[in-house]
C-alpha positions in Angstrom: 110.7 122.3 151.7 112.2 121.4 148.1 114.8 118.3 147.8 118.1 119.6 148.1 120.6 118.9 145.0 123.7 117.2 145.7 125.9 120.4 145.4 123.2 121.7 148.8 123.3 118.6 150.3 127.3 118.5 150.5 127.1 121.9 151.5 124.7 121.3 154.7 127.4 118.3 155.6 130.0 120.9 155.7 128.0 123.5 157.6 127.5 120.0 159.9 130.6 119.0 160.2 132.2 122.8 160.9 129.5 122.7 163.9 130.4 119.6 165.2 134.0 119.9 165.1 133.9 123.6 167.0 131.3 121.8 169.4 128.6 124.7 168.7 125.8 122.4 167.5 123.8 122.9 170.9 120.6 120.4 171.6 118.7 118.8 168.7 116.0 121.5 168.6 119.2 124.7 168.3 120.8 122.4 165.6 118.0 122.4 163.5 117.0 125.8 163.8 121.1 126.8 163.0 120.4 124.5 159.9 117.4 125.9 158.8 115.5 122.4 158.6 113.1 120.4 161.0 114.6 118.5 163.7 113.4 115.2 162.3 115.3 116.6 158.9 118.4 117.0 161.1 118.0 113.7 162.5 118.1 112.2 159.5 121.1 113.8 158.4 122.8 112.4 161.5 121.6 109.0 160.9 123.0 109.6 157.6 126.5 110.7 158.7 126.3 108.0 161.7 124.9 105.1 160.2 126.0 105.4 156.7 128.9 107.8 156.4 130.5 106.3 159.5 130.8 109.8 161.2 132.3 109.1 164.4 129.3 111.9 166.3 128.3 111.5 170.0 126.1 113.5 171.8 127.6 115.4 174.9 124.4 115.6 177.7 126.3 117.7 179.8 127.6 120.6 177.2 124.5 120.4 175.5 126.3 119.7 172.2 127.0 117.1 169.6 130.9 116.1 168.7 133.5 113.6 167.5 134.8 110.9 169.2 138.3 111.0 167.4 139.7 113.9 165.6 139.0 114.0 161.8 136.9 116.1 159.2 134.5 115.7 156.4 136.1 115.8 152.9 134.0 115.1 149.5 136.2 115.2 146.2 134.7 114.8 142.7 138.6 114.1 141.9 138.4 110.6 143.5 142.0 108.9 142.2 143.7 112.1 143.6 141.9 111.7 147.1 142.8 107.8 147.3 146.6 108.2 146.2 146.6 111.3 149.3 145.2 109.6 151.7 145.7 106.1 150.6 145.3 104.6 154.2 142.5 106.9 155.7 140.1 105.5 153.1 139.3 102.8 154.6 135.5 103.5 154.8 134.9 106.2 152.4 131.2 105.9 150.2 130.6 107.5 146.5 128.1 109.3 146.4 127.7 109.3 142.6 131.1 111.0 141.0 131.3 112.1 144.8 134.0 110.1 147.2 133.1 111.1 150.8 134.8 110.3 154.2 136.0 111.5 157.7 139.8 112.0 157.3 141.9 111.7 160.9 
């Protein structure tokens, strides 16, 4: 598989955190196939969102499913003054991603 560009990469994130937040990821092996990518890919895209990104994610044994722990959504702006004065105390753990601010938003 080709490296993604940033512009794909965001894009995946989104498609992640739309799944996640309607609790239709399914197991490891059913995310990865919805995602197109290998399931060690999608594992390191949740280490990225968990470890790095700070995405509050859990895995639900019972449902079969990954989620959030608290309520929130992904949001990446290239317009990064206007995202700080809008949600000036949310950012309290958002990362740049180059030109790119990204963080879960409550």
């Amino acid at each position: 598989m080709a490296i993604r560009t940033l512009p794909e990469t965001l894009q995946l994130i989104e498609r992640i955190d739309t799944l996640i937040r309607h609790r239709a990821t399914g197991t490891p092996d059913d995310m990865a196939e919805k995602l197109e990518v290998c399931r060690s890919t999608w594992f390191n895209y949740l280490r990225l969102l968990t470890d790095e990104l700070q995405f509050p994610i859990d895995y639900d044994t019972d449902d079969q499913t990954y989620f959030y722990t608290a309520k929130g959504t992904f949001k990446c702006k290239c317009e990064v003054d206007r995202v700080r004065q809008n949600h000036q105390t949310a950012i309290v753990d958002a990362h740049k991603i180059g030109n790119f601010l990204c963080v879960f938003l409550p």
